[in-house]
C-alpha positions in Angstrom: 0.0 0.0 0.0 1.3 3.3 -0.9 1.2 6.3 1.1 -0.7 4.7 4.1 0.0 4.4 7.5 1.2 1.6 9.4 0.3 -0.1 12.8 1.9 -3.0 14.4 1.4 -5.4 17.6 2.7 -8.6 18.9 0.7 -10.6 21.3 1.2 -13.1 23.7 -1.0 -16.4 22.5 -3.0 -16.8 25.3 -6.3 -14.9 26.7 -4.6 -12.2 28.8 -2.8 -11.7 24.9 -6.3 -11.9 23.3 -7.6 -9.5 26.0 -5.1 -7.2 24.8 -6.0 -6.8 21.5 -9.4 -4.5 22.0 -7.1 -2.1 23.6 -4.6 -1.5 20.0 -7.7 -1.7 17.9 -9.2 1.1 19.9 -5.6 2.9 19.0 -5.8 2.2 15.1 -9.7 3.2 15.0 -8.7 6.8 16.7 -5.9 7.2 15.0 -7.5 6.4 11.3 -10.9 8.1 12.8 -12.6 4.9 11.0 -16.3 5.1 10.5 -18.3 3.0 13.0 -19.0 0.2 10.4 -14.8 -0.5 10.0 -14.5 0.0 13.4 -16.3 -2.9 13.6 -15.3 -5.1 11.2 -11.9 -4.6 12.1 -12.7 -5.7 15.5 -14.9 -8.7 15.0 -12.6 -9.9 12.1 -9.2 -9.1 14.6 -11.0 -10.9 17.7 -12.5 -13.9 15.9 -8.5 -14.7 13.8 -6.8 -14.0 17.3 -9.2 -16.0 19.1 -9.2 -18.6 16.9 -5.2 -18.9 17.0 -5.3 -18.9 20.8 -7.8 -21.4 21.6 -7.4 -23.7 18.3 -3.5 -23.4 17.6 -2.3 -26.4 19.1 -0.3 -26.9 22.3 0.0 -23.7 24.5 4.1 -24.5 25.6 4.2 -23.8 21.4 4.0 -20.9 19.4 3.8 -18.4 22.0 2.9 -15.1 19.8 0.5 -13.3 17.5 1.8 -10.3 15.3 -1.0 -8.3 13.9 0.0 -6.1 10.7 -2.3 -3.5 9.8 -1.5 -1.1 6.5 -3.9 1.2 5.7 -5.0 3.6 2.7 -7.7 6.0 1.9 -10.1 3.5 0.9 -9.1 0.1 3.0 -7.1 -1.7 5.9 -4.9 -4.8 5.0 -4.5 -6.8 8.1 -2.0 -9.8 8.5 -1.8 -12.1 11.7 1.0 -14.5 11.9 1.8 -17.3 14.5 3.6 -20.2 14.0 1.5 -22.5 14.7 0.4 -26.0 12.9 -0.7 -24.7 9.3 -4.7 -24.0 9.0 -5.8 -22.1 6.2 -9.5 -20.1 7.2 -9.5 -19.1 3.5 -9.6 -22.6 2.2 -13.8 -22.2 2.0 -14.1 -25.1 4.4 -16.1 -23.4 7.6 -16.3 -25.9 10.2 -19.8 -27.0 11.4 -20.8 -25.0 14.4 -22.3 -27.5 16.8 -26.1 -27.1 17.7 -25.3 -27.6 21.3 -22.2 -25.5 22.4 -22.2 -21.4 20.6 -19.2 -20.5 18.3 -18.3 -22.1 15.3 -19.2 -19.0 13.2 -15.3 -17.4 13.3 -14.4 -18.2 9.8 -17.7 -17.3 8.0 -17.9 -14.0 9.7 -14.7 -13.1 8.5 -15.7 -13.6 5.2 -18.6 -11.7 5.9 -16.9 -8.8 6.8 -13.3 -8.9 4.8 -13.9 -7.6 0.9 -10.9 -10.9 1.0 -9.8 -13.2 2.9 -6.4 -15.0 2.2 -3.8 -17.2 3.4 0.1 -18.5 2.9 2.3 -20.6 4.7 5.6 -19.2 4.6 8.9 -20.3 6.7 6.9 -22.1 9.1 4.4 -19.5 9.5 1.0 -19.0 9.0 0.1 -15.6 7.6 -3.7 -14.8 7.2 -4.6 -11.9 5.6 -7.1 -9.8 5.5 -8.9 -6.8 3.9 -11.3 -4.7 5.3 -13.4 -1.4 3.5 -12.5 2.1 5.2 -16.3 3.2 4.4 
Protein backbone atom coordinates (compact mmCIF):
# COMPACT_ATOMS: atom_id res chain seq x y z
CA UNK A 1 0.00 0.00 0.00
CA UNK A 2 1.35 3.34 -0.86
CA UNK A 3 1.17 6.30 1.06
CA UNK A 4 -0.70 4.74 4.10
CA UNK A 5 0.02 4.39 7.47
CA UNK A 6 1.22 1.63 9.40
CA UNK A 7 0.29 -0.06 12.82
CA UNK A 8 1.89 -3.02 14.39
CA UNK A 9 1.43 -5.36 17.64
CA UNK A 10 2.72 -8.55 18.85
CA UNK A 11 0.69 -10.61 21.34
CA UNK A 12 1.22 -13.10 23.69
CA UNK A 13 -1.02 -16.45 22.46
CA UNK A 14 -3.04 -16.81 25.32
CA UNK A 15 -6.35 -14.87 26.72
CA UNK A 16 -4.60 -12.19 28.76
CA UNK A 17 -2.80 -11.71 24.86
CA UNK A 18 -6.26 -11.91 23.25
CA UNK A 19 -7.58 -9.47 26.04
CA UNK A 20 -5.12 -7.20 24.79
CA UNK A 21 -5.99 -6.77 21.45
CA UNK A 22 -9.38 -4.48 21.96
CA UNK A 23 -7.10 -2.11 23.58
CA UNK A 24 -4.59 -1.52 19.98
CA UNK A 25 -7.69 -1.65 17.89
CA UNK A 26 -9.24 1.10 19.92
CA UNK A 27 -5.62 2.87 18.96
CA UNK A 28 -5.76 2.16 15.13
CA UNK A 29 -9.72 3.25 14.98
CA UNK A 30 -8.68 6.76 16.67
CA UNK A 31 -5.87 7.23 14.98
CA UNK A 32 -7.54 6.44 11.30
CA UNK A 33 -10.90 8.14 12.75
CA UNK A 34 -12.56 4.94 10.99
CA UNK A 35 -16.26 5.05 10.48
CA UNK A 36 -18.30 2.98 12.97
CA UNK A 37 -18.96 0.25 10.42
CA UNK A 38 -14.82 -0.51 10.00
CA UNK A 39 -14.46 -0.05 13.42
CA UNK A 40 -16.34 -2.94 13.60
CA UNK A 41 -15.30 -5.12 11.19
CA UNK A 42 -11.91 -4.65 12.08
CA UNK A 43 -12.74 -5.65 15.48
CA UNK A 44 -14.86 -8.74 14.97
CA UNK A 45 -12.56 -9.85 12.13
CA UNK A 46 -9.18 -9.07 14.58
CA UNK A 47 -11.00 -10.89 17.72
CA UNK A 48 -12.46 -13.85 15.87
CA UNK A 49 -8.53 -14.71 13.81
CA UNK A 50 -6.81 -13.97 17.31
CA UNK A 51 -9.18 -15.96 19.06
CA UNK A 52 -9.23 -18.56 16.88
CA UNK A 53 -5.21 -18.92 17.02
CA UNK A 54 -5.26 -18.85 20.77
CA UNK A 55 -7.83 -21.36 21.59
CA UNK A 56 -7.42 -23.69 18.33
CA UNK A 57 -3.47 -23.43 17.57
CA UNK A 58 -2.32 -26.35 19.09
CA UNK A 59 -0.25 -26.93 22.29
CA UNK A 60 0.01 -23.74 24.45
CA UNK A 61 4.11 -24.51 25.61
CA UNK A 62 4.23 -23.79 21.38
CA UNK A 63 3.99 -20.86 19.36
CA UNK A 64 3.83 -18.36 21.96
CA UNK A 65 2.94 -15.10 19.84
CA UNK A 66 0.53 -13.25 17.47
CA UNK A 67 1.85 -10.29 15.28
CA UNK A 68 -1.03 -8.29 13.94
CA UNK A 69 -0.04 -6.14 10.75
CA UNK A 70 -2.28 -3.45 9.84
CA UNK A 71 -1.55 -1.11 6.54
CA UNK A 72 -3.90 1.25 5.75
CA UNK A 73 -4.96 3.57 2.73
CA UNK A 74 -7.68 5.96 1.88
CA UNK A 75 -10.12 3.50 0.92
CA UNK A 76 -9.07 0.13 3.04
CA UNK A 77 -7.07 -1.72 5.86
CA UNK A 78 -4.94 -4.84 5.00
CA UNK A 79 -4.51 -6.78 8.15
CA UNK A 80 -1.96 -9.78 8.50
CA UNK A 81 -1.84 -12.10 11.68
CA UNK A 82 0.95 -14.48 11.87
CA UNK A 83 1.80 -17.31 14.55
CA UNK A 84 3.63 -20.24 14.04
CA UNK A 85 1.49 -22.50 14.73
CA UNK A 86 0.40 -26.04 12.93
CA UNK A 87 -0.70 -24.74 9.30
CA UNK A 88 -4.71 -23.98 9.02
CA UNK A 89 -5.78 -22.13 6.24
CA UNK A 90 -9.52 -20.12 7.18
CA UNK A 91 -9.45 -19.14 3.53
CA UNK A 92 -9.58 -22.60 2.21
CA UNK A 93 -13.84 -22.23 2.01
CA UNK A 94 -14.06 -25.10 4.38
CA UNK A 95 -16.12 -23.41 7.55
CA UNK A 96 -16.26 -25.93 10.22
CA UNK A 97 -19.85 -27.04 11.42
CA UNK A 98 -20.77 -25.05 14.41
CA UNK A 99 -22.29 -27.50 16.76
CA UNK A 100 -26.15 -27.09 17.69
CA UNK A 101 -25.35 -27.57 21.32
CA UNK A 102 -22.17 -25.47 22.39
CA UNK A 103 -22.21 -21.43 20.61
CA UNK A 104 -19.18 -20.46 18.31
CA UNK A 105 -18.28 -22.08 15.35
CA UNK A 106 -19.17 -18.99 13.20
CA UNK A 107 -15.29 -17.35 13.25
CA UNK A 108 -14.41 -18.20 9.78
CA UNK A 109 -17.65 -17.30 8.03
CA UNK A 110 -17.88 -13.99 9.68
CA UNK A 111 -14.69 -13.08 8.45
CA UNK A 112 -15.71 -13.64 5.25
CA UNK A 113 -18.55 -11.74 5.88
CA UNK A 114 -16.91 -8.78 6.80
CA UNK A 115 -13.34 -8.87 4.79
CA UNK A 116 -13.87 -7.59 0.94
CA UNK A 117 -10.88 -10.87 1.00
CA UNK A 118 -9.77 -13.18 2.86
CA UNK A 119 -6.38 -14.99 2.17
CA UNK A 120 -3.82 -17.22 3.37
CA UNK A 121 0.13 -18.47 2.92
CA UNK A 122 2.35 -20.61 4.74
CA UNK A 123 5.64 -19.24 4.60
CA UNK A 124 8.86 -20.33 6.69
CA UNK A 125 6.89 -22.13 9.10
CA UNK A 126 4.44 -19.48 9.53
CA UNK A 127 1.01 -18.97 9.01
CA UNK A 128 0.05 -15.63 7.56
CA UNK A 129 -3.72 -14.81 7.16
CA UNK A 130 -4.65 -11.92 5.57
CA UNK A 131 -7.08 -9.80 5.49
CA UNK A 132 -8.93 -6.84 3.93
CA UNK A 133 -11.35 -4.71 5.33
CA UNK A 134 -13.37 -1.35 3.51
CA UNK A 135 -12.54 2.10 5.15
CA UNK A 136 -16.33 3.22 4.40
Amino acid sequence: MQGGRRFDCCLERSEVGLSRLGTWVDQVSTALVLAPVADYALRLCLEEAVANIVMHGGPADGAAWVAVGLSADSTTLQVTIEDTCPAFDPASGRTPQPAQDRPGGHGIRLMRQYASDVSYRRMDGTNQLILVIART
